[in-house]
N, C-alpha and C positions, 0 to 999 in steps of 0.2 A: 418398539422400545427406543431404538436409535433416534425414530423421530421424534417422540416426547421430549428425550435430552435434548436436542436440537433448540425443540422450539420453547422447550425452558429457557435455556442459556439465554437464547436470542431475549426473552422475556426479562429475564433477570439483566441482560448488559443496557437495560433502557429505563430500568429502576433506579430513581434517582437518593431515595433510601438506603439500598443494597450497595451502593455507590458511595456512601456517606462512613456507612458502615464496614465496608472494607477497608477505608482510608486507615482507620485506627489500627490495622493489623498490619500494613506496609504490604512487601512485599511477600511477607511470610504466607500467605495462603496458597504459593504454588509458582503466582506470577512470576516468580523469578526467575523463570524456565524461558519463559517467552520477554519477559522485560530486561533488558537488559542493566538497569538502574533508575535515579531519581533522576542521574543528570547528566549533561551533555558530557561529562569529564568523562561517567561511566560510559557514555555511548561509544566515546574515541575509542577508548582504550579496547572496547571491544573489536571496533573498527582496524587498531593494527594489527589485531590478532588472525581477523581474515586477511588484513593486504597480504599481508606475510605469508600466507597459503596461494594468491595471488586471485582473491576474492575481492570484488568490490561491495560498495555499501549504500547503504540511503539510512536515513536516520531520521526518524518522527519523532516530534515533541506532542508526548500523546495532552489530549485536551475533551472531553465529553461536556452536553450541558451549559454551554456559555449563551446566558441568558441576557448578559449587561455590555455597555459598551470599555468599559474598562478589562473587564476579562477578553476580549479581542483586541484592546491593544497590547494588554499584557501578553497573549499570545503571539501577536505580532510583533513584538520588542524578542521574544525570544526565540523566536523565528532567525530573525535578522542576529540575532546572538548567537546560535547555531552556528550559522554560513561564517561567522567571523571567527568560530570555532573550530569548523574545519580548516578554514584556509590558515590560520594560524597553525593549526597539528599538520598543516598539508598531506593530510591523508586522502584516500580516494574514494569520497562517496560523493554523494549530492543530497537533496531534503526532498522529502515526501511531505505534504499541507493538507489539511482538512478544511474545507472552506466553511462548515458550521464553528470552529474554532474561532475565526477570522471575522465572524458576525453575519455571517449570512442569514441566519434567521433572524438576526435584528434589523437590517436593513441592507439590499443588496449592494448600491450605491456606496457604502459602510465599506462592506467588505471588498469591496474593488478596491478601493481607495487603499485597506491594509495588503491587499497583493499587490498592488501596485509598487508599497515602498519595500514588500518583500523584496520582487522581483528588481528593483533598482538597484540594490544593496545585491545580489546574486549576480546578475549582468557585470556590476562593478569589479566582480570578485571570479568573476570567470566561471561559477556554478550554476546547475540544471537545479530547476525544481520541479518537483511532480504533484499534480493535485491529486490526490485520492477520490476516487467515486465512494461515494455514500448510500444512502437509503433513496429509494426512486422516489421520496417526496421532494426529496434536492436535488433529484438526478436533473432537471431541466432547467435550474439556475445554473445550478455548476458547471455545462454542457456552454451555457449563455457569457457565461464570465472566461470559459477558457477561450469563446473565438476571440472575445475582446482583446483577451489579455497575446494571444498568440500573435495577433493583428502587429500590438504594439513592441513585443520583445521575442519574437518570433522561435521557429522549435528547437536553436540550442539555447534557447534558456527555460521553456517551461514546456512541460505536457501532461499527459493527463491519464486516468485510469480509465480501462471500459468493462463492465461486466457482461459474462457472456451468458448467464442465469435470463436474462433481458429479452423479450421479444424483441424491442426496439435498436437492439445495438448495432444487426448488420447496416439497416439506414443510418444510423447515428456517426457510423464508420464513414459511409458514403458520404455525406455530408461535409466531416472534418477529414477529406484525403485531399480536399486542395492548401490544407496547411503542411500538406506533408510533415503528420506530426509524429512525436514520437510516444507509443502508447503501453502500458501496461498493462498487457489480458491476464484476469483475473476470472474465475468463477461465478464470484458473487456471494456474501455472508451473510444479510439480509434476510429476515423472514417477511417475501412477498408474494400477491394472491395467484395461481395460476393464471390469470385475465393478462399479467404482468411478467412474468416470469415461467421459465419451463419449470415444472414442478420435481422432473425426473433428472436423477445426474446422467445418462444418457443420452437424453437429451442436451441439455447445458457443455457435454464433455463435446459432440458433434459440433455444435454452435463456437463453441470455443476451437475449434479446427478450423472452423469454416472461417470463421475472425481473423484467426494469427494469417492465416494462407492468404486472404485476400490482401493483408496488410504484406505480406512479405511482397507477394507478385508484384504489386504498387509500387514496390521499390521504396518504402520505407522503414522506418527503423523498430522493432518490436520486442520490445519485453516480456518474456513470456514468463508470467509467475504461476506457481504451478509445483507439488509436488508429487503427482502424479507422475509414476514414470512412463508408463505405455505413453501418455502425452508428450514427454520427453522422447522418447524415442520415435516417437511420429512423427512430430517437428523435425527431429536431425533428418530423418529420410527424405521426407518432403526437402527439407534446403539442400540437402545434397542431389537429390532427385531435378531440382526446380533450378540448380545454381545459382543457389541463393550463399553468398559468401557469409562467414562468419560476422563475419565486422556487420552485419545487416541485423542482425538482433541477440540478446540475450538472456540467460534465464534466470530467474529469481527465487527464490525461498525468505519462509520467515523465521528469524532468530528463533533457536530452539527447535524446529522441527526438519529433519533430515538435514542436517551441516554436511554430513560425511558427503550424502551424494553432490551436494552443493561443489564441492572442495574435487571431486571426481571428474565434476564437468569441469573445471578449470585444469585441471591434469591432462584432456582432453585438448585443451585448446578453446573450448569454449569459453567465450566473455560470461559471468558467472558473478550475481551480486545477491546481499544478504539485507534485508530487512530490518532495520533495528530500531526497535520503539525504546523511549525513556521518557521519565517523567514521574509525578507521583499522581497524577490522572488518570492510572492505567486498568483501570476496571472495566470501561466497556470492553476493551480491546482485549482485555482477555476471558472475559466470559466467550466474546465470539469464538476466540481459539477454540473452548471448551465445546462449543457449539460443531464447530466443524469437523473434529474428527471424538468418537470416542474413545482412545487410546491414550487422548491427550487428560480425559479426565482418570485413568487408571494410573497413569501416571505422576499426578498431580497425588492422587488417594496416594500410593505407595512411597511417596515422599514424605505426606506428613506425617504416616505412621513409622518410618525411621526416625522421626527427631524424638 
């Protein structure tokens, strides 16, 4: 049953109908758990809500479906609107980017060209960008555009997601460890074929050990996202175990799901940052939510029947 819901959601967050048709409802169908608003105003504010706990942040301008070249520059205007955002609030986050947003399905030269003036505007301004990994039909543009782009503004100003769902990721590590970059391990949200992907969380949970560990040893710097806590607790042993200092990675959560232990690990000492999507785009991104844990859609149910 778990997996039916799964691979509905996954099904439904690539529905460009269902997508059409949520817009009309805002954020009322639940999103508002995981969205944090329409706009970057609401992303800050939420933003000092964790500095203040002494949580940092990253902040996506959600975006699905950009088929035109005007919706990538609009995305990349607001991008570059964002970074002018934070540094004006001087709060402590950085931007997370989706490179299909950017036009990478329209043309890849395209989308360089709009990371390019992201990341000019971010360098200018003192801020990290992060590209989000996508669906393994992008996964080897996006892979292609970050050595470019690493090449040219090197790893404090941009880096990059890895999935560890991926057969490919521990080579793909190996690869990107002479950028000494800085990466965010993630699981993976994607519904991909086993040819591609471990099928079994198990699996995937081992791979994602195997990832962060070889990143640490390396001596680089590693985001570990993740609300799993045996995984959280495996990481701390392993870095203390391996002496591996704090300041050498951090861990991550998504707006709305576990804040409390978020807020705990920064109690602790650990560097500790929060996830925060905004926008009125935000229906793939939360079907996936709904996709990856079932709790999240019981939760979602026992909201709307309070109103």
């Amino acid at each position: 049953m778990e997996k039916l819901m799964r691979n509905t959601f996954i099904y439904l967050s690539k529905n460009r109908l269902a997508n059409r048709l949520a817009k009309r409802y805002g954020l009322r169908l639940g999103a508002q758990r995981f969205v944090s608003g329409e706009t970057v105003e609401a992303a800050i504010e939420r933003i000092r809500r964790f500095n203040a706990q002494g949580i940092k942040a990253t902040i996506d301008h959600l975006g699905e479906f950009v088929t035109t070249r005007a919706e990538a520059e609009a995305a990349t205007e607001a991008a570059i609107q964002a970074l002018e955002a934070l540094d004006r609030s001087a709060v402590d986050s950085y931007l997370s980017v989706k490179l299909t947003q950017l036009g990478l399905d329209i043309d890849e030269a395209f989308c360089l060209e709009n990371m390019t003036r992201i990341l000019t505007a971010a360098k200018g301004l003192g801020r990290f960008v992060r590209i989000d990994i996508e669906d393994y039909a992008h996964n080897a543009a996006t892979l292609r555009l970050f050595r470019t782009l690493i090449e040219r503004f090197g790893p404090e100003t941009i880096g990059i997601a890895m999935q560890a769902y991926l057969h490919k990721s521990a080579k793909d590590l190996e690869a990107l460890s002479v950028y000494r970059p800085n990466i965010r391990f993630v699981k993976g949200a994607y519904k991909e074929p086993p040819s591609i992907a471990y099928p079994e969380k198990a699996e995937v949970d081992r791979n994602y050990l195997r990832l962060v560990e070889t990143h640490l040893v390396s001596g680089n710097y590693a985001a570990v996202a993740t609300h799993d806590e045996r995984i959280i607790e495996h990481v701390k042993a392993f870095a203390e175990r391996a002496g591996i200092p704090k300041a050498q990675f951090e861990f991550q959560m998504l707006y709305g799901i576990k804040n409390e232990l978020l807020a705990e690990l920064a109690r602790e000492g650990y560097a500790a940052r929060v996830y925060i999507p905004y926008g009125d785009d935000w229906y793939g991104y939360y079907m996936r939510r709904l996709a990856e844990r079932p709790e999240n859609v019981l939760f979602v149910v026992r909201s709307l029947f309070r109103r």
